[in-house]
C-alpha positions in Angstrom: -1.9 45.4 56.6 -1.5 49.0 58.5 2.3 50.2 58.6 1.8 50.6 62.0 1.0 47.0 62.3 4.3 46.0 60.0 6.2 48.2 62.4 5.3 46.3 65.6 6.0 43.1 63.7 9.3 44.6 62.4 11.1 45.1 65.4 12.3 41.5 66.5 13.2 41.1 63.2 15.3 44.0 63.6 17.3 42.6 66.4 17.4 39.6 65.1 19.7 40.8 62.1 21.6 42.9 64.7 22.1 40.4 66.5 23.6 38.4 63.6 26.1 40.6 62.4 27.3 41.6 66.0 28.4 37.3 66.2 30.5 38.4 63.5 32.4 41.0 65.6 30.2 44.5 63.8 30.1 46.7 66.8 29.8 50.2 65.0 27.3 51.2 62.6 26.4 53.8 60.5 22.3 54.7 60.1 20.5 56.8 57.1 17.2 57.6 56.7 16.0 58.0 53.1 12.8 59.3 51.4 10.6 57.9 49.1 13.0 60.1 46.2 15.9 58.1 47.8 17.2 61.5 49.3 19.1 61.1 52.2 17.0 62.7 55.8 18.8 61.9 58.8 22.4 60.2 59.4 23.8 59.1 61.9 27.3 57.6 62.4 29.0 55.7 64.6 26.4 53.8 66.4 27.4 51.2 68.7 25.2 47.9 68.3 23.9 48.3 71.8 22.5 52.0 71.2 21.1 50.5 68.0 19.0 47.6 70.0 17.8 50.1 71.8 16.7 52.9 69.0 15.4 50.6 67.2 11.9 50.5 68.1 11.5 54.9 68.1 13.3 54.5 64.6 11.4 51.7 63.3 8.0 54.0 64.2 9.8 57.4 62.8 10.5 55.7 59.5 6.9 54.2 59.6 5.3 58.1 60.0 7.3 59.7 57.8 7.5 56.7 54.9 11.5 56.5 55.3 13.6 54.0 54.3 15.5 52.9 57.6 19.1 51.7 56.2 22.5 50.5 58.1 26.1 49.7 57.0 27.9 47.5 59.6 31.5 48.4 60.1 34.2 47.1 62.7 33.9 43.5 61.6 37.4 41.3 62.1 37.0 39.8 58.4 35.2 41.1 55.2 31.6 41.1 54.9 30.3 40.9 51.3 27.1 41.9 50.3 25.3 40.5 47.2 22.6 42.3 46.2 19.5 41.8 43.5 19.6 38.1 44.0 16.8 35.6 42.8 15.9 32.2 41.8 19.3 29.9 41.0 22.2 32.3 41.9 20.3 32.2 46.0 20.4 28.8 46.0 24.5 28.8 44.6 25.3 30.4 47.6 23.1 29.6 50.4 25.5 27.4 52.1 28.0 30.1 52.6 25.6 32.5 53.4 25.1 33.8 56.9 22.0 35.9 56.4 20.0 36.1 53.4 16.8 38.8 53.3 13.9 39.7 51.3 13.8 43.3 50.0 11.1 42.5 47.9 8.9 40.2 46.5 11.4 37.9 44.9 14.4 40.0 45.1 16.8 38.9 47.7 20.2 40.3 49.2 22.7 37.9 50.7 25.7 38.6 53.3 28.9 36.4 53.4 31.7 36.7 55.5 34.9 35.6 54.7 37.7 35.1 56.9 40.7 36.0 54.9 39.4 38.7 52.5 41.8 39.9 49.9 42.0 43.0 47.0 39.1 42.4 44.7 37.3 39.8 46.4 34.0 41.4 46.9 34.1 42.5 43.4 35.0 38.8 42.1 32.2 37.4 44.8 29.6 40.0 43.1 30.6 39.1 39.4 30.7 35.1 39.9 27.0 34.8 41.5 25.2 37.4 39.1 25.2 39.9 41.8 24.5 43.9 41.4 28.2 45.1 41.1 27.1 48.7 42.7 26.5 47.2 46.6 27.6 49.6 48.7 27.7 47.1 52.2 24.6 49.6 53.3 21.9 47.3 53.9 17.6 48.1 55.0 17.0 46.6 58.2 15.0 43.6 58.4 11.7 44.5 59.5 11.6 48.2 58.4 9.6 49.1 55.2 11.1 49.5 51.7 9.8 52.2 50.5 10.0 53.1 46.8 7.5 54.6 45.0 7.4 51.7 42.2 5.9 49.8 45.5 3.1 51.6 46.3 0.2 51.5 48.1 1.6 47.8 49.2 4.9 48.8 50.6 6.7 45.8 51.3 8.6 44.7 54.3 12.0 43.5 54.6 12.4 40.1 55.7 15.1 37.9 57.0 14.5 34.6 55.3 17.8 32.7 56.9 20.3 33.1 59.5 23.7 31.1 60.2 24.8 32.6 63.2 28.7 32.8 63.4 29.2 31.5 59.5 32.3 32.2 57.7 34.4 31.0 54.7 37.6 31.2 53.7 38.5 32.5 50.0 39.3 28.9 49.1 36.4 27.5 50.2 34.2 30.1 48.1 37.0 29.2 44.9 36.3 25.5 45.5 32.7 26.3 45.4 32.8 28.0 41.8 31.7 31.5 43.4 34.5 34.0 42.2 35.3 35.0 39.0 38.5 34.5 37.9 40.9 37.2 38.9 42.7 37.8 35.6 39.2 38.0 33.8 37.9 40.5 36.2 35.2 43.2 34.3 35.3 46.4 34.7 31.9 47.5 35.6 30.5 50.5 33.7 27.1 51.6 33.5 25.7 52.7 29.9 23.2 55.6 29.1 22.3 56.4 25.9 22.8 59.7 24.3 20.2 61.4 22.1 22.4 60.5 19.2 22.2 56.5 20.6 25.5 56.0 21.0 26.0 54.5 23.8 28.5 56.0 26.9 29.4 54.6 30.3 30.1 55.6 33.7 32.7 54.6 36.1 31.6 52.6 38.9 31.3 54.6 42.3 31.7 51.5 44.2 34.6 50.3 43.1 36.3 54.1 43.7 34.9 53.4 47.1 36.5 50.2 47.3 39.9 51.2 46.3 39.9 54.5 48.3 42.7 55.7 51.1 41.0 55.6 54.5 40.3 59.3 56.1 42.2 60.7 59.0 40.4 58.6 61.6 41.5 55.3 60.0 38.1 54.0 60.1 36.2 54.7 56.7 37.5 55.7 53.2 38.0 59.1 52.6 34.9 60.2 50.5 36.1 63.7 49.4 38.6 61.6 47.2 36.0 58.8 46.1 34.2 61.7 44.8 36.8 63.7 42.9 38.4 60.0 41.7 34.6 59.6 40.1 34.2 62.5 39.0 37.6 63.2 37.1 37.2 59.7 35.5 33.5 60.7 34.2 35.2 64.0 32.8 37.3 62.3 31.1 34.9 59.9 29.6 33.1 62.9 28.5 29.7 63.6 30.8 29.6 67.3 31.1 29.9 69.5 34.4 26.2 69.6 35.4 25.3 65.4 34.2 28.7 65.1 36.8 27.0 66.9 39.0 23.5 65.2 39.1 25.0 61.9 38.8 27.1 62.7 41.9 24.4 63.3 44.0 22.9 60.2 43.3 25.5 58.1 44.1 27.4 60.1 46.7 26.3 59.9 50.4 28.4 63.2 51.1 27.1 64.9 48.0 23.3 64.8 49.3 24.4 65.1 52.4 26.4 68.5 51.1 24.2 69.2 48.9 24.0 70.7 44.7 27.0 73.2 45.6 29.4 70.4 46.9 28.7 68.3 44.1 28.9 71.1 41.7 32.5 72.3 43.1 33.7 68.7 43.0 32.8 67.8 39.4 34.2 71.6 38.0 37.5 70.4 39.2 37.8 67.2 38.0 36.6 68.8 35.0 39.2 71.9 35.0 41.5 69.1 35.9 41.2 66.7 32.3 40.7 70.1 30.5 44.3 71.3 31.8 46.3 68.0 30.9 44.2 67.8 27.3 41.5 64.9 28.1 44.1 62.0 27.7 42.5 58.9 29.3 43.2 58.0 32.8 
């Protein structure tokens, strides 16, 4: 199938998911374009869901001609929305009766949102862990009927899809405990991420998400403040012993400000959290 045919096809499907989230109370969102390196291109914040319904078919066709990935994160919602990401096979099935939207990325990889009514500290993160989910989701999500394009995909890019809707569905905390979905809160893991050095042992990082999730808001009240999600990452990696310039790379790639900023901002950011460990002697945080 042509892409221009995919995005013609793509652009009720679009509205549909929209549509969805705003029956949830999301009336603002924020809308990146990516390349086929995953680099950010365009952003734009802020977007009310109205202006969004009505972009969305001149975006859905820029991201079609120029092979961008056409992503959103919903924001304003009344309870928390939890996204659950890298989902297939039995753990879809565990929670598809909570679920109020569940899409296709690609073939058989699905990502499922749930909204729950009286979110609490740690629930996403115990959500994620009980159903097998990736623990990295950021709540940024591609729009359903745009292309995901990743170069592992090609020629045969393939088209997000919503699979199932539940228009208005939300749960309570209890309901998802009495369900078996959350992990335990006293037996909560720590999610790290391990590389290999050329010696094998093996190091970690520290998860970027969950600096964004425990993150002071920024002067507008609205959004965490990601100038201190990137220092809090980047003095813990110092201190677990990744040098200035692996800071710096990794940074970039997990930091929407840092690509945004670019190699100097991500370079000034992980030199002080480095001069920072160095001048209180490397003790652990």
């Amino acid at each position: 199938m042509r892409l221009e045919e995919k995005h013609g096809a793509g652009v009720e499907q679009a509205r549909q998911m929209m549509d969805v989230f705003a029956g949830l109370g999301v009336r603002v969102w924020d809308v990146t374009w990516t390349g086929l390196d995953g680099h950010k291109r365009c952003y734009r914040a802020g977007q009310s869901t109205e202006a969004l319904q009505r972009q969305m078919p001149a975006w859905l066709g820029w991201a079609v001609e120029r092979r961008h990935n056409l992503i959103v994160r919903p924001r304003g919602a009344p309870m928390e929305l939890v996204q659950l990401d890298d989902l297939r096979g039995a753990p879809v099935e565990r929670v598809r009766k909570v679920a109020f939207l569940i899409l296709s990325t690609s073939a058989g990889n699905q990502q499922v949102w749930i909204a729950v009514r009286d979110g609490a500290p740690d629930l996403g993160r115990r959500l994620r862990q009980g159903t097998g989910a990736d623990p990295s989701a950021s709540g940024a999500t591609r729009v359903a009927g745009s292309i995901n394009f990743k170069p592992q995909y090609a020629p045969e890019f393939p088209t997000v899809q919503i699979l199932e809707t539940a228009s208005q569905r939300s749960v309570s905390s209890d309901e998802l405990e009495a369900a078996g979905l959350l992990t335990p809160a006293d037996t909560l893991a720590e999610p790290v991420i391990m590389h290999r050095t050329q010696q094998g042992r093996a190091r970690a990082w520290p998860s970027y998400a969950m600096c964004l999730e425990r993150a002071p808001l920024a002067h507008d009240g609205r959004r965490p403040d990601i100038s201190r999600v990137d220092f809090t990452f980047c003095l813990l990696a110092a201190d677990w012993g990744w040098s200035v310039e692996e800071i710096c790379q990794r940074l970039q790639e997990k930091s929407s400000k840092a690509r945004k900023n670019g190699v100097d901002y991500a370079r000034r950011t992980a030199l002080r959290a480095v001069a920072a460990v160095a001048g209180r002697g490397g003790g652990r945080l």
